[in-house]
C-alpha positions as CSV (number, residue, x, y, z in Angstrom):
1,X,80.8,113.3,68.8
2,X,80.1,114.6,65.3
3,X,83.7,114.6,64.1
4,X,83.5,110.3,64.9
5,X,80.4,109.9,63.2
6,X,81.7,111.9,60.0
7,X,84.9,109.5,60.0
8,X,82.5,106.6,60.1
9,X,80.5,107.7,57.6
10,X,83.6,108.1,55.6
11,X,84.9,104.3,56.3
12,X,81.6,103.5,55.0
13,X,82.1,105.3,52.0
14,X,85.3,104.1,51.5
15,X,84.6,100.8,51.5
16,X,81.5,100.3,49.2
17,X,82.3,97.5,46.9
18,X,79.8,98.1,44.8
19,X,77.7,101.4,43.2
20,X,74.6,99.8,45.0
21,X,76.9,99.7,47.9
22,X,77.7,103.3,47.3
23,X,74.8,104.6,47.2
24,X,72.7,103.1,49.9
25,X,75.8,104.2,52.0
26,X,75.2,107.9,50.8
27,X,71.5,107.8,50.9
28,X,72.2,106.8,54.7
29,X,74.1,109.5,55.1
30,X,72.6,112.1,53.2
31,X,70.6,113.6,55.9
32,X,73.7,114.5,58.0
33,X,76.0,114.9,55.4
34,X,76.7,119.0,55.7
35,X,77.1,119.2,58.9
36,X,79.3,116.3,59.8
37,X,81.3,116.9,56.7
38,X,81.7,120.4,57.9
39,X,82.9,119.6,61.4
40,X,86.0,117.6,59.6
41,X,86.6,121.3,57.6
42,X,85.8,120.0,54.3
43,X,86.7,122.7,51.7
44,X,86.2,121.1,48.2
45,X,82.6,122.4,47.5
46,X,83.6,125.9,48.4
47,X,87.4,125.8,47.6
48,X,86.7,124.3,43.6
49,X,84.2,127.7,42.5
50,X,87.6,129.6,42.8
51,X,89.1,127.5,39.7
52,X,85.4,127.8,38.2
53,X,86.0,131.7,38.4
54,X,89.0,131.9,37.3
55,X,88.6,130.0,34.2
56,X,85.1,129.9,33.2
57,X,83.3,133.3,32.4
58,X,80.0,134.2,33.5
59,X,77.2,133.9,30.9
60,X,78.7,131.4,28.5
61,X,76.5,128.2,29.0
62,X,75.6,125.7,31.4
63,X,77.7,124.0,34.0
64,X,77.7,120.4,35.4
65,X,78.6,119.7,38.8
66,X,79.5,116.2,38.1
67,X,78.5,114.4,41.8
68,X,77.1,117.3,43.1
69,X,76.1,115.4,46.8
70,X,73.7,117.6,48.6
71,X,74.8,120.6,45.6
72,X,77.0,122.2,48.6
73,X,78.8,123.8,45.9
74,X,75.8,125.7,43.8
75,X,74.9,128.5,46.7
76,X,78.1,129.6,46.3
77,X,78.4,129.6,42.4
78,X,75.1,131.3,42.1
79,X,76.0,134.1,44.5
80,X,79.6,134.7,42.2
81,X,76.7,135.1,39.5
82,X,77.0,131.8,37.6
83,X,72.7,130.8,37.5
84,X,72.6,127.9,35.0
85,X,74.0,124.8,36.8
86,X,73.6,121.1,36.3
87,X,74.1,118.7,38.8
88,X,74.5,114.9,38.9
89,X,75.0,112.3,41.3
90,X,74.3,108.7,41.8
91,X,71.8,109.2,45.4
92,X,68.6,110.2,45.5
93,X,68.4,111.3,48.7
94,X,71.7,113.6,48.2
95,X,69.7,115.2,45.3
96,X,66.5,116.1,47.3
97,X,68.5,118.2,49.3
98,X,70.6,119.1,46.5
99,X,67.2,120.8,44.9
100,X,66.0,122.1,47.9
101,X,69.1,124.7,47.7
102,X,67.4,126.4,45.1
103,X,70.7,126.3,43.1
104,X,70.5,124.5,39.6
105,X,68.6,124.6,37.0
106,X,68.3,120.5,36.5
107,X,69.0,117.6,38.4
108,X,69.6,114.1,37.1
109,X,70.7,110.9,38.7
110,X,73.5,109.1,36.7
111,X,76.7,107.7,37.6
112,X,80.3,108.6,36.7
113,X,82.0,105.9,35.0
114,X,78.7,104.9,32.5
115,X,77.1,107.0,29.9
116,X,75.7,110.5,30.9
117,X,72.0,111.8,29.9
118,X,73.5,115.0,27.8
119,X,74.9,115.2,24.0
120,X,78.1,116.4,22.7
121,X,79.4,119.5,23.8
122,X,76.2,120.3,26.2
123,X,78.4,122.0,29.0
124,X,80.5,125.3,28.5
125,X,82.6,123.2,31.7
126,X,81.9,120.6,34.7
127,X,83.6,120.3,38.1
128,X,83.4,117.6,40.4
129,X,85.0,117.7,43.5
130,X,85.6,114.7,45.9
131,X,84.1,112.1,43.3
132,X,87.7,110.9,42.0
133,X,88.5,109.1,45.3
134,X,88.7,106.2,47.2
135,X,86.1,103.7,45.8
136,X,83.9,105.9,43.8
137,X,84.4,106.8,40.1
138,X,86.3,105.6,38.4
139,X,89.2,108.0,35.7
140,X,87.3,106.3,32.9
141,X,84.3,108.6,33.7
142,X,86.8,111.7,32.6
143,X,85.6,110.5,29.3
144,X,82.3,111.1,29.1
145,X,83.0,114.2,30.7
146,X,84.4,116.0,28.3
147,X,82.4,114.2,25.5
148,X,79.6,116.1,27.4
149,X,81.8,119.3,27.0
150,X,81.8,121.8,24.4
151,X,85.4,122.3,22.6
152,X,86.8,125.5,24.3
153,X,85.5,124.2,27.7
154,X,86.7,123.1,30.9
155,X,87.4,120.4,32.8
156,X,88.1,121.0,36.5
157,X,88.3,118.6,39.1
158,X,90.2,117.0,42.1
159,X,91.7,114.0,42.5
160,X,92.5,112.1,45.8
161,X,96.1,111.0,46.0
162,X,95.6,107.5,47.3
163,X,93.6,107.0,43.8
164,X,95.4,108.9,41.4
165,X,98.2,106.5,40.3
166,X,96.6,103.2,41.2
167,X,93.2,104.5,39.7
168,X,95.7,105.1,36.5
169,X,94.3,109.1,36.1
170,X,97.5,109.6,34.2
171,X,97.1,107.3,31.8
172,X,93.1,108.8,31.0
173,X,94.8,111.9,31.1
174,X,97.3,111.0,28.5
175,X,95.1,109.0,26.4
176,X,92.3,111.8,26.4
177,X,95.9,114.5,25.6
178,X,96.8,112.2,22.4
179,X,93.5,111.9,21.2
180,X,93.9,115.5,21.1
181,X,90.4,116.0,23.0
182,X,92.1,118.0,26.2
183,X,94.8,120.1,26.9
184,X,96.2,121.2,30.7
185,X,96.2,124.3,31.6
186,X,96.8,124.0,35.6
187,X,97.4,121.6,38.2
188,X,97.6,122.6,42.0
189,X,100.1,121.6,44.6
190,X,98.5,118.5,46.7
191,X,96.4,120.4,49.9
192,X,94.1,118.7,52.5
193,X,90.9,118.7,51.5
194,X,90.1,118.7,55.2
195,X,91.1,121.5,57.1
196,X,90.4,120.4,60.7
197,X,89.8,116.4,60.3
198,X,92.2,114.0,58.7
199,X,95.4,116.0,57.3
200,X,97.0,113.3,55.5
201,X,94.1,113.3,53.0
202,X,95.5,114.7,50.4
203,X,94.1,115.7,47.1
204,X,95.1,117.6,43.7
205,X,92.6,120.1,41.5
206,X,93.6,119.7,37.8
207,X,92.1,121.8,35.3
208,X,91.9,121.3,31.1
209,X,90.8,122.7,28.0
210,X,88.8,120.7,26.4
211,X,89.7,120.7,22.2
């Protein structure tokens, strides 16, 4: 059934130890990743452009989808009218399909957590969605992130709730808030982030203004 193989994709996931680990699980799973994500109802990719449009005009700059997966989230960004998208993500096999949506304008492999191939203040905003969560990146990567950022930018992405205080995401945010680097401007309610599979997964969409 293609709801159990999604959940065991997701264990396996879960449980990579290691970024190698990581992505050879995702390169195993890239070629069935839609559609078994979709039987679970997973909304991120779809659910995080609403937070893009809402805070991000169209025609001012690039955007990163920081772990963009198989880039579920581009097709819908380009039809809102948003055409220069980046995307990154540590599998080479989720980027192929990534590129074959005809959605962004570059792709590069890089992982959240180390240093990112952009300069200062590259991106009018990034969103990632489903990245800060169990045994992926890490809140450090928030960093680069908005180093990558231009002042006036966004930062928008969702964090799972089993990783958000022992991942320490509020101390990132309130060193990045002191440094005076960021500043909040929303935070959702926590929602599933699967709306037919799983409902105790939980997650949180946080969005800042980068300074």
């Amino acid at each position: 059934m293609i709801v159990d193989k999604a959940n065991a994709a997701l264990d396996s996931v879960y449980s990579a130890d290691t970024p190698e680990a990581l992505a050879k699980a995702y390169a195993e799973w890239a070629a069935t990743y839609d559609s078994e994500t979709a039987s679970l109802g997973y909304l991120l990719p779809f659910l995080i452009t609403a937070w893009v449009s809402r805070h991000v005009p169209l025609s001012e700059g690039p955007l990163l989808d920081a772990g963009c997966g198989t880039g579920l989230s581009g097709p819908s960004l380009k039809a809102l009218g948003y055409h220069d998208i980046a995307g990154l993500d540590l599998s080479d096999d989720m980027l192929k399909i990534a590129g074959s949506r005809n959605a962004y304008s570059e792709l590069k492999k890089a992982m959240l957590g180390g240093p990112l191939p952009w300069p200062d203040g590259h991106f009018r905003a990034f969103f990632s969605t489903g990245v800060f969560t169990i045994g992926h990146a890490p809140a450090s990567g928030l960093h680069e992130l908005v180093r990558i950022t231009r002042k006036g930018g966004h930062a928008i992405f969702t964090v799972r709730d089993q990783v958000f205080g022992a991942g320490g995401f509020q101390a990132v945010f309130d060193e990045l808030a002191q440094a005076q680097k960021w500043r909040p401007v929303e935070e959702s309610p926590w929602f599933r982030c699967y709306a037919i599979g799983d409902p105790e997964a939980l997650v949180k969409t946080f969005v800042f203004e980068v300074a």
